[in-house]
N, C-alpha and C positions, 0 to 999 in steps of 0.2 A: 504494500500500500504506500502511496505516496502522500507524504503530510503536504501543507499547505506550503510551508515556506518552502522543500524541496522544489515542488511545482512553479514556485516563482521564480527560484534559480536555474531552473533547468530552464526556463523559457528567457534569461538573461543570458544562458550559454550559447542559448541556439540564436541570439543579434549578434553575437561575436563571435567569429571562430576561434575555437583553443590553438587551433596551430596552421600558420598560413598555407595558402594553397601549390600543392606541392610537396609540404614536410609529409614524411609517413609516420601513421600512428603510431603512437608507442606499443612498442610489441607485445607485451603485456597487461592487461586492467588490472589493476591491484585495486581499486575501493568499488563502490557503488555509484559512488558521483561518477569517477569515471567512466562506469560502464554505461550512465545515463548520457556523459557528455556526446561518446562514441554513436549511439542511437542516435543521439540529434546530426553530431557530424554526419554520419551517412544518410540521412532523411537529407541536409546539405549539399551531400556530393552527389544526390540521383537530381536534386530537383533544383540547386544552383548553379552545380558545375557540370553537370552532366558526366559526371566519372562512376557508373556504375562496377568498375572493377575494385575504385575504393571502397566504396559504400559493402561490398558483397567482403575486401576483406575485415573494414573494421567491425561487421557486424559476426566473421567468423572469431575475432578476440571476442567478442560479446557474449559470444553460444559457447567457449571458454570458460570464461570467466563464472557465465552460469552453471555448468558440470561441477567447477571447482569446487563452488559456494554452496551450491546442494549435496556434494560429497565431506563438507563440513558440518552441515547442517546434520545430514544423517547420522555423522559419528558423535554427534553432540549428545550426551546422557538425556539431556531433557526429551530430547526429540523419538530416544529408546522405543517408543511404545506405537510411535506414529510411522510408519513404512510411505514412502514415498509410490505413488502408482506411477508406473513407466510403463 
């Protein structure tokens, strides 16, 4: 779920691009902003720059970053009881 003020920064991310056009993304998403900034960027790069080969890779860091975060979540004790449906 995304709080409120999340949603406002994500839409201050997406009038500014995090990194000019041309640098490549960083190889890896370490937080969740990140992985929000990255979605904006490539909604960006289909629909301002017309570079769907970048948009297709920073959106494969994304699908990343999510396996990671969900294979945390599962080893978490709390989460013990709850199984994830795949």
């Amino acid at each position: 779920m995304i709080r409120r003020g999340r949603l406002i920064k994500a839409r201050a991310i997406a009038d500014a691009p995090a990194c000019p056009v041309g640098d490549p993304p960083p190889a890896v998403i370490a937080t969740e902003d990140e992985c929000l900034e990255q979605i904006l960027e490539a909604f960006r790069d289909v629909a301002d720059r017309d570079d769907i080969h970048q948009a297709a890779a920073r959106l494969a860091r994304v699908q990343e970053w999510i396996r990671r975060a969900a294979e945390l979540a599962a080893a978490d004790p709390i989460f013990a009881s709850i199984r994830l449906a795949s």
